[in-house]
DRENTORKOL-3810 file (N, C-alpha, C; in nm, 4 decimals):
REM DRENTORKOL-3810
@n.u->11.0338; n.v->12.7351; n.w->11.1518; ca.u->10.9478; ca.v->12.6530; ca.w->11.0684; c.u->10.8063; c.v->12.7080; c.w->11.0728
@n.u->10.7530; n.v->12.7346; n.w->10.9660; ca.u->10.6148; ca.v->12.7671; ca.w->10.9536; c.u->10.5651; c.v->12.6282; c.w->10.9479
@n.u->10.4256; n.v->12.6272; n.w->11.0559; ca.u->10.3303; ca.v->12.4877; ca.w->11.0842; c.u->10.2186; c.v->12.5679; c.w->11.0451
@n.u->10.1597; n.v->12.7076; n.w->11.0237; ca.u->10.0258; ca.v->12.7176; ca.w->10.9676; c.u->10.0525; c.v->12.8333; c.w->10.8068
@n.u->9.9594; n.v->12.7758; n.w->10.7597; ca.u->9.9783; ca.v->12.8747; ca.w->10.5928; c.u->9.8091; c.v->12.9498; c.w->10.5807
@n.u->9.8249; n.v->13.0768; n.w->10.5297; ca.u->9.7664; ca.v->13.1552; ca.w->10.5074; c.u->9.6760; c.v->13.1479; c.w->10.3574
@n.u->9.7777; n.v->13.0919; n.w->10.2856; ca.u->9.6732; ca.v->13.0694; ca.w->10.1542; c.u->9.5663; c.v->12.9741; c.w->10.1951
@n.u->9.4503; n.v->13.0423; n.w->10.1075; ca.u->9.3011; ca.v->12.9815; ca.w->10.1279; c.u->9.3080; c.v->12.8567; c.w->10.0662
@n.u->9.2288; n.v->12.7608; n.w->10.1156; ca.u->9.2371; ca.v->12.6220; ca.w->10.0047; c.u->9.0913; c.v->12.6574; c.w->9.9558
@n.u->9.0384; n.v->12.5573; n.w->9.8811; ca.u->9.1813; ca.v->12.4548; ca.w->9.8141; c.u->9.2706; c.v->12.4980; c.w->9.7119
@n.u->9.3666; n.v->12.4435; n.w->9.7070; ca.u->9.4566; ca.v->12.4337; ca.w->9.6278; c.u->9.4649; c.v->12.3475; c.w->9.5122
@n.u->9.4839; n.v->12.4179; n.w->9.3971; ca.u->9.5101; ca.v->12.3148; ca.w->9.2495; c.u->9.6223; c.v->12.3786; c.w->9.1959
@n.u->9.6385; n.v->12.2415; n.w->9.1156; ca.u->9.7338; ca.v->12.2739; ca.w->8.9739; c.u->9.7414; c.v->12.3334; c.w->8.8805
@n.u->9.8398; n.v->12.3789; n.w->8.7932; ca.u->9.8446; ca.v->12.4398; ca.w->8.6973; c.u->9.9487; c.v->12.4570; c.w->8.6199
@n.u->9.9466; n.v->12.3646; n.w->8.4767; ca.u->10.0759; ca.v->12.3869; ca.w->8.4182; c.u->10.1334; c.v->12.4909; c.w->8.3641
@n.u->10.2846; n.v->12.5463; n.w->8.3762; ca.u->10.3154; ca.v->12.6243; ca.w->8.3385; c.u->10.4084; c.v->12.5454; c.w->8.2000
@n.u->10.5039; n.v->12.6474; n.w->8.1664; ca.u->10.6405; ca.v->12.6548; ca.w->8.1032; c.u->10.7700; c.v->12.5616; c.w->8.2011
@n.u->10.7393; n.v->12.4247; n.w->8.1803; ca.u->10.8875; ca.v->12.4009; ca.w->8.2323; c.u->10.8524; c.v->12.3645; c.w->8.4131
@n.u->10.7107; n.v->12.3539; n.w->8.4021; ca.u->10.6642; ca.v->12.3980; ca.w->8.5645; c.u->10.5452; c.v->12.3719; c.w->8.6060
@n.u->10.5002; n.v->12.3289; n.w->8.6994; ca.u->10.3481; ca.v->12.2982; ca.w->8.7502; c.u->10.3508; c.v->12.3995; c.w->8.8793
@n.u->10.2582; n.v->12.5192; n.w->8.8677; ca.u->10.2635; ca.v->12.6002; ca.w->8.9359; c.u->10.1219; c.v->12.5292; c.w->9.0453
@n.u->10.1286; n.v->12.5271; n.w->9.2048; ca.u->10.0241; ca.v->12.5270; ca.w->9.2748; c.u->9.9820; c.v->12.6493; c.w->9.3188
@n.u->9.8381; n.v->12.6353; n.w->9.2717; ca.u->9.7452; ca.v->12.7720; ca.w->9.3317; c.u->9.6108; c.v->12.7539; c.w->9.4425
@n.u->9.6557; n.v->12.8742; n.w->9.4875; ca.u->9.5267; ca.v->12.8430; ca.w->9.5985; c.u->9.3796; c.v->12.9511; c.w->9.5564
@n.u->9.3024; n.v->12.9178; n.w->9.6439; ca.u->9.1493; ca.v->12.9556; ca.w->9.6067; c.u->9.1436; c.v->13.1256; c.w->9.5299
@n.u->9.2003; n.v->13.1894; n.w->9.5838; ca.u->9.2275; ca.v->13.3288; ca.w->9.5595; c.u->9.2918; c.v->13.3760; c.w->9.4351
@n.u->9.3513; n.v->13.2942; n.w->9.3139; ca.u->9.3908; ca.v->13.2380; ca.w->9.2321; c.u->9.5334; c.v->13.3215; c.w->9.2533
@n.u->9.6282; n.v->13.2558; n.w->9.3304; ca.u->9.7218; ca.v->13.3431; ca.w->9.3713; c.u->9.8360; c.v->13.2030; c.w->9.3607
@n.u->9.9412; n.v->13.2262; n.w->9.3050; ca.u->10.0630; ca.v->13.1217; ca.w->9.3127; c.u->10.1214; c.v->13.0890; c.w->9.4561
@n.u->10.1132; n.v->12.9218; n.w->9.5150; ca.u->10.2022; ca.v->12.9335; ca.w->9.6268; c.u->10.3401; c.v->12.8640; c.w->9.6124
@n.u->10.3656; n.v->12.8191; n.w->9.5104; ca.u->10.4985; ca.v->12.7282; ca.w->9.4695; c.u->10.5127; c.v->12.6872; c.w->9.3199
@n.u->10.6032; n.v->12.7013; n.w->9.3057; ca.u->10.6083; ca.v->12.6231; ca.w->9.1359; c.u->10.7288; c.v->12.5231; c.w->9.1441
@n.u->10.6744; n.v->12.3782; n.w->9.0887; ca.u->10.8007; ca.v->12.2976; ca.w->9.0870; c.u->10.8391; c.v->12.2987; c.w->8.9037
@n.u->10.9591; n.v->12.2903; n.w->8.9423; ca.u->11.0094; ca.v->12.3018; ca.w->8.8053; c.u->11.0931; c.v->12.2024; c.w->8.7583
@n.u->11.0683; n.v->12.1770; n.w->8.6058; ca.u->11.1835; ca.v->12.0303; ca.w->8.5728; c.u->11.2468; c.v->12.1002; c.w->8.4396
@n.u->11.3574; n.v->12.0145; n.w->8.4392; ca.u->11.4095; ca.v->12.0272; ca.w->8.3078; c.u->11.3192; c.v->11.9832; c.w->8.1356
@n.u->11.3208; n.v->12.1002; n.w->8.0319; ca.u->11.2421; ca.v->12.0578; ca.w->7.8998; c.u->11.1637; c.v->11.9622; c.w->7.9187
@n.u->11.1690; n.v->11.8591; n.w->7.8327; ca.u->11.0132; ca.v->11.7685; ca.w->7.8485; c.u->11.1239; c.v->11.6306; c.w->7.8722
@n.u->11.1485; n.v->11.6052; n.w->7.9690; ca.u->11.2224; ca.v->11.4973; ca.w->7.9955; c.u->11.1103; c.v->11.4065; c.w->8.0643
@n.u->11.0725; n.v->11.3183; n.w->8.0382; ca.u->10.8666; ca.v->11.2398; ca.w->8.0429; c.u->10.9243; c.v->11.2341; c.w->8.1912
@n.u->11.0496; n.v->11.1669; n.w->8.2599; ca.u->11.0439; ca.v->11.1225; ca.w->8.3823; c.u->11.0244; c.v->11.2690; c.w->8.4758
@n.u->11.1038; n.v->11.3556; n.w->8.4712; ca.u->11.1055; ca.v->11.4934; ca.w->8.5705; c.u->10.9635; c.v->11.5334; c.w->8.5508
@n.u->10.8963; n.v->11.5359; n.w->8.4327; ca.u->10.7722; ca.v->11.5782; ca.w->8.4019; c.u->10.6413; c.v->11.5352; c.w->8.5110
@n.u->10.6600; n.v->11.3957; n.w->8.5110; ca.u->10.5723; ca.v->11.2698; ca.w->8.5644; c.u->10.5699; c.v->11.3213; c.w->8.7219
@n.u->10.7428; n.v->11.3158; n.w->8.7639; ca.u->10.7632; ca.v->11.2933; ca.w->8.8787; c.u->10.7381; c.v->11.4431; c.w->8.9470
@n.u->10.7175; n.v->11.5598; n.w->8.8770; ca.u->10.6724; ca.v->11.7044; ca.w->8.9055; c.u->10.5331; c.v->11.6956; c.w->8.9341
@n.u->10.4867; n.v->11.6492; n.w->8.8696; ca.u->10.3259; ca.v->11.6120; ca.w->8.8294; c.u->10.2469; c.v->11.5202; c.w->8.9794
@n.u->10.3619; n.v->11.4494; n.w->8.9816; ca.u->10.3224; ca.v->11.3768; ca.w->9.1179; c.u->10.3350; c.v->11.4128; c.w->9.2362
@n.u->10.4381; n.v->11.5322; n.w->9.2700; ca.u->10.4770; ca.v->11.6132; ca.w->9.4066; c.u->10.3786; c.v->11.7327; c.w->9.3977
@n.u->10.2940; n.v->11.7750; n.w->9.2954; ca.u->10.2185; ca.v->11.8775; ca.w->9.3070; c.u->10.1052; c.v->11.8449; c.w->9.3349
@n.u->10.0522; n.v->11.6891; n.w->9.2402; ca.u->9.9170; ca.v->11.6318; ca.w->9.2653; c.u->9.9251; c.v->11.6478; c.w->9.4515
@n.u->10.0477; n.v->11.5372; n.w->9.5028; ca.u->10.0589; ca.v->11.5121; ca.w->9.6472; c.u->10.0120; c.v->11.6054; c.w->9.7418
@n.u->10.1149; n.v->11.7318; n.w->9.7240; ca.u->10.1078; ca.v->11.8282; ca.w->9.7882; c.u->9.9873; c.v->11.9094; c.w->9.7950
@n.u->9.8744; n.v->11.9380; n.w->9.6706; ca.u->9.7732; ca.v->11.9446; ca.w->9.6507; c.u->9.6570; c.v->11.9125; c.w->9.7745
@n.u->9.6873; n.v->11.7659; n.w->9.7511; ca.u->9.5495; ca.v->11.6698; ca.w->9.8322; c.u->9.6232; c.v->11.7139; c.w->9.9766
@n.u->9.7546; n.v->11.6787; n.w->10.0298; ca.u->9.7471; ca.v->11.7044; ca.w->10.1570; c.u->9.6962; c.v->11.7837; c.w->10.1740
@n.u->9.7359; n.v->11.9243; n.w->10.1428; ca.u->9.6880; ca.v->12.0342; ca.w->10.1704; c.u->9.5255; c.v->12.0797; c.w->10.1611
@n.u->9.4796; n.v->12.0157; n.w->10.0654; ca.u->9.3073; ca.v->12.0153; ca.w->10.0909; c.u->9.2588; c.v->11.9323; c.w->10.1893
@n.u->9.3327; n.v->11.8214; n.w->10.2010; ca.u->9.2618; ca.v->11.7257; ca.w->10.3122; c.u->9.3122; c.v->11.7464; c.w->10.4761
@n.u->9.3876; n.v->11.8604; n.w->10.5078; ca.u->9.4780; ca.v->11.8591; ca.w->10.6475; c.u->9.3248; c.v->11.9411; c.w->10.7150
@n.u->9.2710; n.v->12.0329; n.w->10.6505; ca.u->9.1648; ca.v->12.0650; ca.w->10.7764; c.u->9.0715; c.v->11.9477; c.w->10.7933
@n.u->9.0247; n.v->11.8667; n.w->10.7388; ca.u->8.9803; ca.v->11.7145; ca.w->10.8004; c.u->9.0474; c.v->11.6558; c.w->10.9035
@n.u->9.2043; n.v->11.6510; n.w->10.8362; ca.u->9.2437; ca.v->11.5800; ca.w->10.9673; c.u->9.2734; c.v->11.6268; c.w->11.0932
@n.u->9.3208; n.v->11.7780; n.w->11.0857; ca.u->9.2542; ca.v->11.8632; ca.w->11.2086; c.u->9.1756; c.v->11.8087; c.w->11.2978
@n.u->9.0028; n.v->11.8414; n.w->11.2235; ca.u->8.9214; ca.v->11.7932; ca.w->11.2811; c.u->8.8518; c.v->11.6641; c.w->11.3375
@n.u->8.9080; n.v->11.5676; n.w->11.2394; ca.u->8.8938; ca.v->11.4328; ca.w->11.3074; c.u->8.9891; c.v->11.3762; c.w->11.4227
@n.u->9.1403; n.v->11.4559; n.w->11.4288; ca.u->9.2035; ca.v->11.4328; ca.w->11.5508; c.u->9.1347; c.v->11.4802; c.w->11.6763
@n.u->9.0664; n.v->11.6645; n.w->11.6060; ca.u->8.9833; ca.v->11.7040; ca.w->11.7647; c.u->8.8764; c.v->11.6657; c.w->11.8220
@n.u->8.8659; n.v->11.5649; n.w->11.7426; ca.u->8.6863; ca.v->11.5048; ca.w->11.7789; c.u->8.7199; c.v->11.3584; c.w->11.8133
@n.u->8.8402; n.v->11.3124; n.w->11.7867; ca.u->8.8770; ca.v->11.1958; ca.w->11.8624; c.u->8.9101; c.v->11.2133; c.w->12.0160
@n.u->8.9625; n.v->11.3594; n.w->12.0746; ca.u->9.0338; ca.v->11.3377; ca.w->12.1839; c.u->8.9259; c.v->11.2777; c.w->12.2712
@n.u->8.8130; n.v->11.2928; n.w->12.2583; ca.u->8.7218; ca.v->11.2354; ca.w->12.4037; c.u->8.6779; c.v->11.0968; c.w->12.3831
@n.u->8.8008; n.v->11.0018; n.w->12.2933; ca.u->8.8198; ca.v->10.8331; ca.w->12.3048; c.u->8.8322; c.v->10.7903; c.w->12.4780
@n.u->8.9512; n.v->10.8960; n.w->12.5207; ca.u->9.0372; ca.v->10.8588; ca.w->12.6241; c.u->9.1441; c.v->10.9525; c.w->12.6376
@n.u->9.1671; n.v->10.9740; n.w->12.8295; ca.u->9.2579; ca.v->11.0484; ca.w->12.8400; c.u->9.3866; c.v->11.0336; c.w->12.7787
@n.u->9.4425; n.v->10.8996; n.w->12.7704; ca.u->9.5703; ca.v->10.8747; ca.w->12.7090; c.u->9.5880; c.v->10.9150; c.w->12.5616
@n.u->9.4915; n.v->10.8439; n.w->12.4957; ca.u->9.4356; ca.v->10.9163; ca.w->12.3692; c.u->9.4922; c.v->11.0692; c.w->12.3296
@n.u->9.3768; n.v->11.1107; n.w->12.4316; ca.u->9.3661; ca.v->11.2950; ca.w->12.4440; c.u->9.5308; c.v->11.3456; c.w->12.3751
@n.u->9.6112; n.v->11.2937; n.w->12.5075; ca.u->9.7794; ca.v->11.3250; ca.w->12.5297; c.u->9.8329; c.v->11.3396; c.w->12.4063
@n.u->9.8125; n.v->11.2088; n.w->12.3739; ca.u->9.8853; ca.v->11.1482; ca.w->12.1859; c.u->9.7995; c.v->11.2800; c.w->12.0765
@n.u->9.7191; n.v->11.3010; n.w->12.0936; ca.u->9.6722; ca.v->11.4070; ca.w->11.9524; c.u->9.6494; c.v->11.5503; c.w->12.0194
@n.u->9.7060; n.v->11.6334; n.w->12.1139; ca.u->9.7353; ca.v->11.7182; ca.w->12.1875; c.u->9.8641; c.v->11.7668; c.w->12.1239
@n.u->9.9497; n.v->11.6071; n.w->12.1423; ca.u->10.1107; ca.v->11.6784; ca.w->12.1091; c.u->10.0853; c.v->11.6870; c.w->11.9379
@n.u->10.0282; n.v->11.5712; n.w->11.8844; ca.u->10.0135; ca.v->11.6133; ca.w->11.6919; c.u->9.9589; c.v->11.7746; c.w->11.6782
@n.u->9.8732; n.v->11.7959; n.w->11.7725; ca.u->9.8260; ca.v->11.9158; ca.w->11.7060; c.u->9.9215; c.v->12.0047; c.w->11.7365
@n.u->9.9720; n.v->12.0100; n.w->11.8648; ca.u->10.0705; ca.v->12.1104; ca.w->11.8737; c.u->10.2285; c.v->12.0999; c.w->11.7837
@n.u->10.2380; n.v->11.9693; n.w->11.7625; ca.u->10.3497; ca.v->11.9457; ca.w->11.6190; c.u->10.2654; c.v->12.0047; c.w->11.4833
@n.u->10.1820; n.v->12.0111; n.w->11.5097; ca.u->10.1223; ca.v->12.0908; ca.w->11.3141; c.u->10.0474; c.v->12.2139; c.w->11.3596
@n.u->10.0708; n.v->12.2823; n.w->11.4767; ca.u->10.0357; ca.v->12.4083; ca.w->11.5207; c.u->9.9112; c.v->12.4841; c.w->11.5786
@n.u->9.8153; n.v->12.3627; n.w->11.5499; ca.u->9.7016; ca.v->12.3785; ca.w->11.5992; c.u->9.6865; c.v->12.3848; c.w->11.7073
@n.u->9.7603; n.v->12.3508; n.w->11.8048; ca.u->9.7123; ca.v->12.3485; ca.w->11.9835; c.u->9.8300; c.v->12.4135; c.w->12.0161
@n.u->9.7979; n.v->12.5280; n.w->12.0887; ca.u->9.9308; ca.v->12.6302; ca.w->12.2111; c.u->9.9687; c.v->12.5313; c.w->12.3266
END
Protein backbone atom coordinates (compact mmCIF):
# COMPACT_ATOMS: atom_id res chain seq x y z
CA UNK A 1 0.00 0.00 0.00
CA UNK A 2 1.29 3.35 -0.89
CA UNK A 3 0.57 5.92 2.34
CA UNK A 4 2.70 8.87 0.70
CA UNK A 5 2.14 10.37 -3.06
CA UNK A 6 4.57 12.29 -4.95
CA UNK A 7 2.31 14.44 -7.03
CA UNK A 8 2.56 18.12 -5.97
CA UNK A 9 -0.77 19.58 -4.70
CA UNK A 10 -2.94 20.94 -5.11
CA UNK A 11 -4.89 19.02 -7.00
CA UNK A 12 -7.97 19.93 -9.39
CA UNK A 13 -10.39 18.82 -11.76
CA UNK A 14 -10.83 18.50 -15.13
CA UNK A 15 -13.39 17.34 -17.48
CA UNK A 16 -12.60 15.07 -19.98
CA UNK A 17 -14.54 12.78 -22.67
CA UNK A 18 -16.63 10.36 -20.67
CA UNK A 19 -14.26 11.34 -17.59
CA UNK A 20 -13.17 13.80 -14.91
CA UNK A 21 -9.53 13.59 -15.05
CA UNK A 22 -7.65 14.78 -11.47
CA UNK A 23 -4.57 16.89 -11.89
CA UNK A 24 -1.97 17.95 -9.77
CA UNK A 25 0.09 21.31 -9.60
CA UNK A 26 2.60 20.27 -12.31
CA UNK A 27 -0.31 19.96 -14.68
CA UNK A 28 0.28 16.27 -14.88
CA UNK A 29 -2.80 13.55 -14.73
CA UNK A 30 -3.08 11.44 -11.45
CA UNK A 31 -6.41 9.45 -12.08
CA UNK A 32 -9.32 9.67 -14.31
CA UNK A 33 -12.74 8.44 -13.18
CA UNK A 34 -14.79 7.43 -15.84
CA UNK A 35 -18.69 6.92 -16.43
CA UNK A 36 -20.76 5.70 -18.95
CA UNK A 37 -22.15 8.59 -21.99
CA UNK A 38 -24.06 11.26 -20.24
CA UNK A 39 -26.08 9.15 -17.92
CA UNK A 40 -26.86 12.64 -15.32
CA UNK A 41 -26.55 9.99 -12.33
CA UNK A 42 -22.78 8.33 -13.15
CA UNK A 43 -22.00 11.90 -14.29
CA UNK A 44 -23.03 13.61 -10.81
CA UNK A 45 -21.77 10.74 -8.86
CA UNK A 46 -18.07 10.99 -10.87
CA UNK A 47 -18.19 14.60 -10.23
CA UNK A 48 -18.56 13.96 -6.58
CA UNK A 49 -15.61 11.25 -6.01
CA UNK A 50 -13.25 13.67 -7.81
CA UNK A 51 -14.56 16.93 -6.09
CA UNK A 52 -13.94 14.48 -2.68
CA UNK A 53 -10.82 13.16 -3.52
CA UNK A 54 -9.62 16.60 -4.60
CA UNK A 55 -10.22 18.42 -1.12
CA UNK A 56 -8.83 15.45 0.83
CA UNK A 57 -5.94 15.54 -0.87
CA UNK A 58 -5.39 19.39 -0.62
CA UNK A 59 -6.42 19.44 2.91
CA UNK A 60 -4.24 16.13 4.32
CA UNK A 61 -1.00 18.37 4.77
CA UNK A 62 -3.14 20.45 7.38
CA UNK A 63 -4.12 17.60 8.94
CA UNK A 64 -0.63 16.34 9.16
CA UNK A 65 0.17 19.29 10.81
CA UNK A 66 -2.50 19.91 13.18
CA UNK A 67 -2.14 16.20 14.47
CA UNK A 68 1.79 17.21 15.01
CA UNK A 69 1.14 20.18 16.89
CA UNK A 70 -1.46 18.51 18.96
CA UNK A 71 0.89 15.79 20.34
CA UNK A 72 2.14 18.10 23.30
CA UNK A 73 -1.89 18.02 24.67
CA UNK A 74 -0.66 14.89 26.59
CA UNK A 75 1.34 11.86 26.73
CA UNK A 76 -1.65 9.60 26.08
CA UNK A 77 -2.70 11.94 23.44
CA UNK A 78 0.93 11.87 21.96
CA UNK A 79 0.41 7.69 21.61
CA UNK A 80 -3.11 8.07 19.73
CA UNK A 81 -1.63 10.52 16.82
CA UNK A 82 1.90 8.75 16.72
CA UNK A 83 0.07 5.56 15.57
CA UNK A 84 -2.34 7.94 12.87
CA UNK A 85 0.71 9.27 11.60
CA UNK A 86 2.43 6.18 11.28
CA UNK A 87 -1.04 4.63 9.68
CA UNK A 88 -0.80 7.59 6.89
CA UNK A 89 3.08 7.31 6.83
CA UNK A 90 4.23 10.21 8.30
CA UNK A 91 5.96 8.86 11.47
CA UNK A 92 8.76 5.71 11.17
Amino acid sequence: MITTDTAPLPWRTKEGIAQIDIWHAEEARVVSLHYLGDIPAQVDAAHQRATYIVHAANAYPMLVEALQSSRKLSPEWARSVDALLRELGELS
